[in-house]
C-alpha positions as CSV (number, residue, x, y, z in Angstrom):
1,X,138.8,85.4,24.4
2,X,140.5,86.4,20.8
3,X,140.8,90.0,20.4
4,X,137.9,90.5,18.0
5,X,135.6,89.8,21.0
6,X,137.5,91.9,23.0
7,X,136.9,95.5,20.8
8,X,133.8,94.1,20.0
9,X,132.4,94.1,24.1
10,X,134.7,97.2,24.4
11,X,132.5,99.2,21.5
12,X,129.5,97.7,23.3
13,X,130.7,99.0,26.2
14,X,131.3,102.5,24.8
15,X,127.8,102.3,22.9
16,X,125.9,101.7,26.1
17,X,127.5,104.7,27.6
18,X,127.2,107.5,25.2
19,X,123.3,106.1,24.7
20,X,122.8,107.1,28.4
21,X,125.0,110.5,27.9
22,X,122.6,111.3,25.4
23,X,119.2,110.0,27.3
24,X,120.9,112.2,30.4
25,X,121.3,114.9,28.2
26,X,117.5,115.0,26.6
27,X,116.2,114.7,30.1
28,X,118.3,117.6,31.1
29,X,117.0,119.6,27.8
30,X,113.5,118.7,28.8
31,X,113.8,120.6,32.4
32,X,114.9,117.2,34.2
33,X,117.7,116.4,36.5
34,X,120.7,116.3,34.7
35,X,122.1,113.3,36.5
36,X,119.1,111.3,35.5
37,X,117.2,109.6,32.3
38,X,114.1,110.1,31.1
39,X,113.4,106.2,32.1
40,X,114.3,107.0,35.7
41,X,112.1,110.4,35.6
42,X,109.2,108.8,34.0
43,X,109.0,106.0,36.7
44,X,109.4,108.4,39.8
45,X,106.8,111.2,38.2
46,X,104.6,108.7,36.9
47,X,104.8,105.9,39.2
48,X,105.9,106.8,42.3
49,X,104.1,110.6,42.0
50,X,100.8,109.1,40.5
51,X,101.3,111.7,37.3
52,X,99.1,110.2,34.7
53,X,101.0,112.1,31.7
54,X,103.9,110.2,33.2
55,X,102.6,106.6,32.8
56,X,101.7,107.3,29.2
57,X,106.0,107.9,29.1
58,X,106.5,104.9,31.3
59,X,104.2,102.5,28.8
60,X,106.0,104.2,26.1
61,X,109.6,103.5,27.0
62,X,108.5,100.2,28.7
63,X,107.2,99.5,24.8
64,X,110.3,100.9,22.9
65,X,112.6,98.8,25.3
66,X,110.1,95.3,24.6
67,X,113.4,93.0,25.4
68,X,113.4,93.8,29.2
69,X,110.5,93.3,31.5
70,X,109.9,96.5,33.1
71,X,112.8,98.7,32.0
72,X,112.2,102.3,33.4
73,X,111.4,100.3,37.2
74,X,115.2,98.7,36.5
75,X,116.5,102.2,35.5
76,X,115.2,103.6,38.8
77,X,116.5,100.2,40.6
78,X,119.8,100.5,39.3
79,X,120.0,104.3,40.3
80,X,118.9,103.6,43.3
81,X,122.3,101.5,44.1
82,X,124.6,103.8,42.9
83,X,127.0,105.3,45.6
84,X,126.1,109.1,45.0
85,X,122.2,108.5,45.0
86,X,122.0,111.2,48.2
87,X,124.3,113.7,46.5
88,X,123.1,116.7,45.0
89,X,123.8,116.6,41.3
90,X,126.2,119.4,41.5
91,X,128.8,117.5,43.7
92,X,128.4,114.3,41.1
93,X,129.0,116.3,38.2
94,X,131.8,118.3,39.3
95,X,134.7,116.1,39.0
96,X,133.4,113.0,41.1
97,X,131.7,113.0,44.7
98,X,133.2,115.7,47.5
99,X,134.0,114.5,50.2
100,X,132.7,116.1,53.2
C-alpha cells in the first residue's frame, strides 16, 4: 500500500467517525440517548416498540442509505456487539467504561 491510499483510508476513517458524532449529537438534540443515532433509535421505537411515526423514520433512513440493505437494523446490530451495550450512558461517556 503506497502512502496515497494510506491518508486516503485514514480520512475515510476520520469521515466515518465525525458523521456518527454528528448523527449522535442530532439524536441527542432531538431528546434521544446521547450514546445512540437516530438509525439505532428509529429501529428500537419503531421496530422493536411498534411506533408507527417511527417506521415512517426507519423507511426514511433505510431510503437515504439505498446502498445497504436494511441499514438502521445493522446500526442496532452493530450496537448491540459493542462491549458497553449494558452501561448507562454516563459511565461510557465519561472517560471510557468504570470498572466496577
Amino acid at each position: 500500500m503506497d502512502k496515497s491510499t494510506g491518508r486516503l483510508k485514514a480520512v475515510a476513517a476520520y469521515a466515518k467517525s465525525v458523521g456518527i458524532a454528528a448523527d449522535q449529537l442530532i439524536n441527542a438534540v432531538l431528546g434521544g440517548r446521547p450514546s445512540e443515532t437516530l438509525s439505532v433509535r428509529a429501529y428500537r421505537l419503531g421496530v422493536l416498540d411498534g411506533r408507527t411515526g417511527w417506521r415512517r423514520v426507519v423507511w426514511f433512513i433505510n431510503k437515504l442509505f439505498f446502498w445497504q440493505r436494511n441499514h438502521c437494523r445493522g446500526a442496532y446490530a452493530a450496537v448491540n456487539r459493542c462491549s458497553y451495550k449494558n452501561k448507562s450512558p454516563a459511565d461510557v461517556w465519561q472517560g471510557g467504561i468504570n470498572k466496577r
